[in-house]
N, C-alpha and C positions, 0 to 999 in steps of 0.2 A: 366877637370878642377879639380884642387885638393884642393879639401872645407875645409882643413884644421882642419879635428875636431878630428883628432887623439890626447888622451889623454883627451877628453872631455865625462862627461858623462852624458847620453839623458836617462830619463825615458818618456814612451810611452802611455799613460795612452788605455784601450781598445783598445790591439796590436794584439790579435791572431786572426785577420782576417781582410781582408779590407783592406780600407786607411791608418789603426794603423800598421796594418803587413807590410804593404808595404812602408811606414814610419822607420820601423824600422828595414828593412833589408837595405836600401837608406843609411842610418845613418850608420849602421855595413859597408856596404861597405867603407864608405868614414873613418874610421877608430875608430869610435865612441864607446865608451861601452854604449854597451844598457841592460835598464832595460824593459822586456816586463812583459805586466800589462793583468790580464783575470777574471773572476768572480771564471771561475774551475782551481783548482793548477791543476790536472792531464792532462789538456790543456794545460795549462803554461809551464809546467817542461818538457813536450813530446816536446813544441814548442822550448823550449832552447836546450834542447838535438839533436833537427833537424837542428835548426840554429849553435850551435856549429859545428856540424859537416860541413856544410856549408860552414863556414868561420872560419876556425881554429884560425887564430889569431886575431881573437876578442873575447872580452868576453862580455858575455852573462850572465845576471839574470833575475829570474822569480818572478815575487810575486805576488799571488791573491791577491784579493782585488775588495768587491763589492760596488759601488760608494753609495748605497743608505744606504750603512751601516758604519755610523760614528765611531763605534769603529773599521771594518777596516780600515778603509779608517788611523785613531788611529797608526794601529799597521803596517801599509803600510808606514805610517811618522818616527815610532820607529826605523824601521829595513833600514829604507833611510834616511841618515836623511840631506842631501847633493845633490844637482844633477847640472850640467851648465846647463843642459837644459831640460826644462819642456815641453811637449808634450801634450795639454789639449786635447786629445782627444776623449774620451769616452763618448758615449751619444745613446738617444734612439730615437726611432720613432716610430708611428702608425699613419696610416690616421685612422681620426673619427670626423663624423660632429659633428660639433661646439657644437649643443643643448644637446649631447648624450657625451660631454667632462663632469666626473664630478669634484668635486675638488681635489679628491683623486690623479686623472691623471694630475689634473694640478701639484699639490705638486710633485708628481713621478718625470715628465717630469723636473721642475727645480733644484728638488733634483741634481738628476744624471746630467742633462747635465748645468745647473749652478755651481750649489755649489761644485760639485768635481772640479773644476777650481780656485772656489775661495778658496775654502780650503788647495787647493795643494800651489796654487800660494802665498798664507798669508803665508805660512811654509818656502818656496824657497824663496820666493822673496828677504827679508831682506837678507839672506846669499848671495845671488849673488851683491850686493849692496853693502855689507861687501868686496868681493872677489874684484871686481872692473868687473866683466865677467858674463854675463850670458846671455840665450833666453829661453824667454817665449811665446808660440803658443800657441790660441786659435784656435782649427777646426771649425770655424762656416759653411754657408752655404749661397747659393745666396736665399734661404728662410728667411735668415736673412732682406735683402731687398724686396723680392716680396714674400710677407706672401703666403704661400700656402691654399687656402680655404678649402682644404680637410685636414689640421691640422695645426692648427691654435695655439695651444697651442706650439709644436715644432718650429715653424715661430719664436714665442714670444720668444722661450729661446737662438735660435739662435741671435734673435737683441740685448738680455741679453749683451751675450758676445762681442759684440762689444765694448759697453758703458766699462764692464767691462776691458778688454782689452789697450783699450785710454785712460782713466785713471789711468791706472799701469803705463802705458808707460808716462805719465803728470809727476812723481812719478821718473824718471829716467834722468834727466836731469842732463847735464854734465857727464856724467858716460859713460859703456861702455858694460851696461845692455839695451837691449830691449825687445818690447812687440811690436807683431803683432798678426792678425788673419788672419787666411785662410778662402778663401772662395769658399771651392768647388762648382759647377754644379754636374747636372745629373752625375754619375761616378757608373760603374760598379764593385761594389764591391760584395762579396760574397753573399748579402740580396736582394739587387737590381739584381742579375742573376737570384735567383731563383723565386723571382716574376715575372720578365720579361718570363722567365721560362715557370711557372704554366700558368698567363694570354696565351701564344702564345699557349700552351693546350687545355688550356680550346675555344680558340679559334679555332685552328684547322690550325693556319698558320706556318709560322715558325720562328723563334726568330728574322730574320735579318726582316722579316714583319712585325715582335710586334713593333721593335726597330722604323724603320723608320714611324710605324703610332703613336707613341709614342711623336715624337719628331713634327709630323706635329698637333695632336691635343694639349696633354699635355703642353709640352714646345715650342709652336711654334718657338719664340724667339730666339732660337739657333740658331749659325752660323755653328758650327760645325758639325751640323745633327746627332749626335752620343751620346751615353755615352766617356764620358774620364775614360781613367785607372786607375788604383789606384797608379801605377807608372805617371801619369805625374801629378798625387797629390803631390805625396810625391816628387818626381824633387822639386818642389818650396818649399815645407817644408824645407829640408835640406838644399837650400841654405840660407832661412833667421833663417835656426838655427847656420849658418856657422859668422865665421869672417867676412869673405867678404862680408855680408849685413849689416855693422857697420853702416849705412847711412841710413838703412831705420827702422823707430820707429814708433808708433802708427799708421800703416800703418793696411788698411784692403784690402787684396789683392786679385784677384776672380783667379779663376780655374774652369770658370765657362761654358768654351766654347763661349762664348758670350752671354749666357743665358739673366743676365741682364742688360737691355737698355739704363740705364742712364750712362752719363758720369761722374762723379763724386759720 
């Protein structure tokens, strides 16, 4: 299917691994210029320099940028100051019980995975609104809905971005600009391997062991009995970053495997 976004350009925010990278190779495929976003330029500029060579006719930019730090984040707006499509994806995690969360962690946790969103999207938004074109993703998470008890405060920032999200998109009527969030499941990205990883070690079993008793304690819930890839993440990203999801707007979509239960 041909997603149509050649000539369109996608910044990726938290791109050089994971869902973000796999996101933003999806997007260079389908013909997109991508902007890939890291904390370390010499990550970033090595990862452009790979993906360049990759896919020759695409282009390809890099720009650090650490989300917890308002004058990059500044000088990440200076040097872009334009994009059709915004990528909200950059964000943290820790499990830590609830009593041993202090405020610091909560500040931290909404810094980065709220307000780099809302802060990008305050900057982009009006221009795509202006343009008559654009897509705005939020990466949330099916902890968005089923707060996770082992962190509690990342649950909270994930629900954040819904609200957030539905209301940009309230903000787009008549036009030909949307706002959706994603909502991955369990998904085997770079972070999640090497936990799953260390834990099947520390165990003494072996990863396809961890996995399956993983998904029968942890995430009972699941249909799909697995982690999902970062590729069938980023599959749904790119089509409702595309044209051909002109129909669907304040939409919170799961990727979640079937993780959570309710229907609506």
């Amino acid at each position: 299917m041909n997603l149509q976004l050649g000539g369109k350009t996608a910044l990726v925010t938290g791109s050089t691994a994971g869902i973000g990278l796999a996101i933003a190779r999806t997007l260079a495929q389908e013909g997109a210029e991508v902007i890939l976003n890291g904390r370390n330029k010499d990550r970033v500029d090595a990862l452009v320099r790979q993906l360049t060579g990759e896919f020759p006719n695409t282009r390809f930019r890099g720009i650090a940028a650490d989300f917890s730090q308002i004058d990059e984040i500044n000088t990440l707006l200076t040097e872009l100051p334009e994009v059709d499509i915004l990528i909200n994806n950059v964000g943290i995690f820790e499990p830590k019980e609830f009593t041993q969360i202090p405020d610091e962690d909560w500040f931290r946790f909404f810094e980065v995975n709220v307000m780099s969103g809302v802060r990008l999207s305050r900057h982009y938004f009006p221009k795509m609104l202006a343009k008559g074109w654009g897509r705005i993703l939020f990466i949330s998470s099916e902890s968005a809905l089923q707060i996770p008890t082992e962190m509690i405060h990342y649950g909270t920032t994930k629900t954040a971005q819904l609200a957030i999200s539905r209301g940009l998109a309230e903000l787009t009527t008549g036009t030909d600009v949307t706002v959706n969030t994603v909502l991955p499941g369990p998904t085997f990205s770079e972070g999640v391997g090497d936990f799953i990883n260390s834990m099947a070690a520390r165990s003494n079993v072996s990863v396809e062991e961890m996995e399956k008793d993983f998904f029968k304690n942890a995430r009972p819930t699941s249909i799909i009995k697995r982690f999902a890839t970062t590729q069938e993440v980023a599959n749904l990203v790119a089509y409702l970053s595309s044209p051909l999801a002109s129909a669907t707007n304040g939409a919170a979509i799961r990727v979640d495997g079937g993780v959570t239960k309710t229907i609506v």
